[in-house]
N, C-alpha and C positions, 0 to 999 in steps of 0.2 A: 504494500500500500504506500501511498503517497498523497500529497495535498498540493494543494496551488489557491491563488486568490478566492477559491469559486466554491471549494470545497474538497472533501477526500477523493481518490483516485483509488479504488481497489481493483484488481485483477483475478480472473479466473481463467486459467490457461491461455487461448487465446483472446478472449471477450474479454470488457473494457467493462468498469462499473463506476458510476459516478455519484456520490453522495455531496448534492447541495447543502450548503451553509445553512438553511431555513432546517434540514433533517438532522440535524448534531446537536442532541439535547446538550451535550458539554459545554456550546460556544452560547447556549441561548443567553439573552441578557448581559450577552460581552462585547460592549462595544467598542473597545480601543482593538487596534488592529495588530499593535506588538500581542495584546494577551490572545487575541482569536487564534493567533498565527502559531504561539506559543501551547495553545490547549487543541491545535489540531497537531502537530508537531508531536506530541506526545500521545496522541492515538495511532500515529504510524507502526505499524509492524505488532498493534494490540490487536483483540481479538472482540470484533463487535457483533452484535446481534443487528443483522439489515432486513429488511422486507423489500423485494422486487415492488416498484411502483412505477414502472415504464419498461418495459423494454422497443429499441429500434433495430430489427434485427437487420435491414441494409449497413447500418456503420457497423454492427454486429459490437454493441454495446446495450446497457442498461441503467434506468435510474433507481440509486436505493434511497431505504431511508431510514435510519436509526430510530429516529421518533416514531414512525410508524410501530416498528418492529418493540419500540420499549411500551407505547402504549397497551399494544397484545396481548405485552407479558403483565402490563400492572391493571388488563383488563383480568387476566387469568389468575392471578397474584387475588386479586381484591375479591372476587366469586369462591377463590377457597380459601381464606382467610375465616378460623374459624372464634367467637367470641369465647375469653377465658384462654385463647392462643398465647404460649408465653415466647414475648421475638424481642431482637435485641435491637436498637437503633441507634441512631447520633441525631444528635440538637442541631440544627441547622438555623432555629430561628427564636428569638425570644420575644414576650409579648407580656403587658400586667395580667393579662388574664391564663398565661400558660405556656407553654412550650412546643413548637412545633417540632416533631421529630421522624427521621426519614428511616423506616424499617426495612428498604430497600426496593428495589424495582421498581422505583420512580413512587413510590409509593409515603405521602407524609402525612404523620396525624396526628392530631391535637391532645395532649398533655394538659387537661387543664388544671388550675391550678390546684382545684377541689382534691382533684386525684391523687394528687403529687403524693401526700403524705399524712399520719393521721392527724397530728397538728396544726392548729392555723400557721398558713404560709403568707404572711402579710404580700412579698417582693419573690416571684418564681426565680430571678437572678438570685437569690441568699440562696439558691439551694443547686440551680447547675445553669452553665456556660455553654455557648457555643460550641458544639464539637464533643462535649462530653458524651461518653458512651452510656446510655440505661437501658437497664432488663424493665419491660412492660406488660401489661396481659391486654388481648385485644379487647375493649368493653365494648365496641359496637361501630358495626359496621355497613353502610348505607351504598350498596354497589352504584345505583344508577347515579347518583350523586359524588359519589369516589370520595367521600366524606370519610375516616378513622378514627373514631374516642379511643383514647388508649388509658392505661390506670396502672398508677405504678403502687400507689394506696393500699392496693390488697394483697401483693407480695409482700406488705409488712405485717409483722406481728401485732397483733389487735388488743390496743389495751382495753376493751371491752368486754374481749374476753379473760382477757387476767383477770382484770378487774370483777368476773362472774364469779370466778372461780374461788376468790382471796373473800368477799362479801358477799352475805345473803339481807334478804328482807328484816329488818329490825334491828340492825345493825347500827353503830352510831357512828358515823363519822367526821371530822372536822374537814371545814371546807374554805375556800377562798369565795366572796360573791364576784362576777367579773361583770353583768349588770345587772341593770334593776328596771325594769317595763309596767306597764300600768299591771299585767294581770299576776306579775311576782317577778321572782330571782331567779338569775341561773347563777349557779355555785359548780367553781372548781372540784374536785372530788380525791383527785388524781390525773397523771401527768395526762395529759388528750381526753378527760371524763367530765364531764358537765352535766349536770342533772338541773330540771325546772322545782325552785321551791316555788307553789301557785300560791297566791294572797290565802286559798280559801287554807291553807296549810300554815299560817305565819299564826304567829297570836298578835293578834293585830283585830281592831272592830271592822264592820264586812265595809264601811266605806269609808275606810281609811287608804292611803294612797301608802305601794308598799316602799315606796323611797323614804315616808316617814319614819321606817325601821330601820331600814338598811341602803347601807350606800356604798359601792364600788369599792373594792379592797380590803372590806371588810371579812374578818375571820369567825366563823361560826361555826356553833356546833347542831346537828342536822341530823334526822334518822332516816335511814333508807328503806322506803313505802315500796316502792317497787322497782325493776330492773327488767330491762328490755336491750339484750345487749345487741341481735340482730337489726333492731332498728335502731341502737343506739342513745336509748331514753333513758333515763332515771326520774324517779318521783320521789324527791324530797319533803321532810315536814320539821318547822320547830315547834309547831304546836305540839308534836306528841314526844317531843323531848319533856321530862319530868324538871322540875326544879331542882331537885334534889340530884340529879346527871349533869346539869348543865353547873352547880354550884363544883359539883367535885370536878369538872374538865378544868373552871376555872381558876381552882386552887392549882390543880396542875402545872397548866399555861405559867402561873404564877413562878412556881415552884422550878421549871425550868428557865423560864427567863432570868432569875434572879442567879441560878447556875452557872449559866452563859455570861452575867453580868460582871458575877465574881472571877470567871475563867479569865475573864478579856482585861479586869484589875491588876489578875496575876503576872498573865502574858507584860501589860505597860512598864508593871513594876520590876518586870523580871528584864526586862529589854533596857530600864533607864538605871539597871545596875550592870547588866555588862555595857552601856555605852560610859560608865564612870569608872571603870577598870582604867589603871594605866596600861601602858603599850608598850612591853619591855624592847628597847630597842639592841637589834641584833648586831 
């Protein structure tokens, strides 16, 4: 094979094959003429997939076309692509809302950013870069639209399910509130766990506003009504925490902070006598 201003030149014995510039998914979208010239250059003597889309058999030559021939295959590619498929890709494109990523045979699909991981992902960039390599599962795929949801989410370990397995129903556990809405709280649980505390669940009177109790960053102690890890729910309540539960967490709370308080004493006082050491000189 060979190239020229026009495009590739390939050869089959005696017959002459010519692949125009418009058929080289490689050069699409390269307009400077050192890089076209440069990215045909290095398909010489590679080994491409063409589709015949002319033949003139007086000059006893033919027209192919790469793009033809790559469409084919990411028409055939996308038809057996099956959902729950696990394939590997590269990041070819970043976006706020997700990662576009190329599983191969011309084939790219959206990462979004839900998927990504079980964590809120505020910026898809804090977590991968152009070109990086991810394992994904196929979540869904839309042939006539050449559309690919992909989910890298469910290859992780689900703390939802830990979390089933560590608590049950009635269970008491301390929580972070992360906000506060008219109809109640969501409270942190555990690392990626959030459960809804509902107003009707707060000890609070029925038209009281729940921000009157609680406000964002606040620590609290919460019984666990029920668990739903397949769909990822929890039902919280402080109303059926006892007085007598929530007095003994808070001696607790107490009882290690003042711990901590005294440790962090230790450590200052211990740090501002070896910086009062002299420094025998050698």
């Amino acid at each position: 094979a060979n190239y020229n201003k026009g495009g590739l030149v390939v050869e089959f014995g005696r017959i002459q094959g010519f692949v125009p510039n418009s058929h080289i998914p490689a050069i699409q979208n390269v307009y400077s003429h050192d890089q076209r010239t440069s990215a045909k250059s290095k398909l010489v003597d590679s080994s491409l997939n063409l589709k015949i889309i002319e033949i003139d058999p007086a000059r006893e030559r033919f027209v192919l076309s790469a793009k033809s021939a790559q469409n084919e295959q990411r028409q055939e590619r996308l038809e057996a692509l099956s959902v729950g498929e696990r394939v590997t890709g590269q990041v070819v494109n970043m976006k706020p809302y997700g990662a576009f990523i190329d599983i191969g045979d011309g084939i790219v699909g959206l990462l979004h950013v839900s998927r990504m991981a079980w964590e809120h992902i505020d910026d898809p960039r804090d977590l991968f870069a152009v070109g990086d390599e991810v394992e994904v599962l196929i979540d869904k795929v839309v042939v006539e639209k050449e559309k690919v949801s992909l989910n890298r989410k469910a290859l992780l370990p689900s703390p939802w399910e830990a979390f089933e397995e560590q608590w049950s129903a009635g269970d008491l556990l301390e929580g972070e509130v992360t906000a506060v809405v008219d109809f109640g709280a969501f409270v942190r649980v555990a690392d990626s766990v959030e459960g809804l505390l509902h107003k009707n669940e707060m000890n609070i009177p029925s038209d009281a506003d729940p921000s009157d109790a609680f406000s964002e960053g606040d620590v609290i102690l919460v019984r666990l009504v029920q668990i739903d890890a397949p769909q990822e729910r929890l039902s919280l309540s402080t109303r059926r925490v006892t007085a007598a539960e929530e007095i003994s967490w808070m001696q607790t709370r107490r009882e290690k902070a003042s711990a901590v308080e005294e440790l962090d004493e230790i450590e200052t006082q211990l740090e501002g006598e070896a910086s009062q050491e002299p420094v025998e000189e050698i």
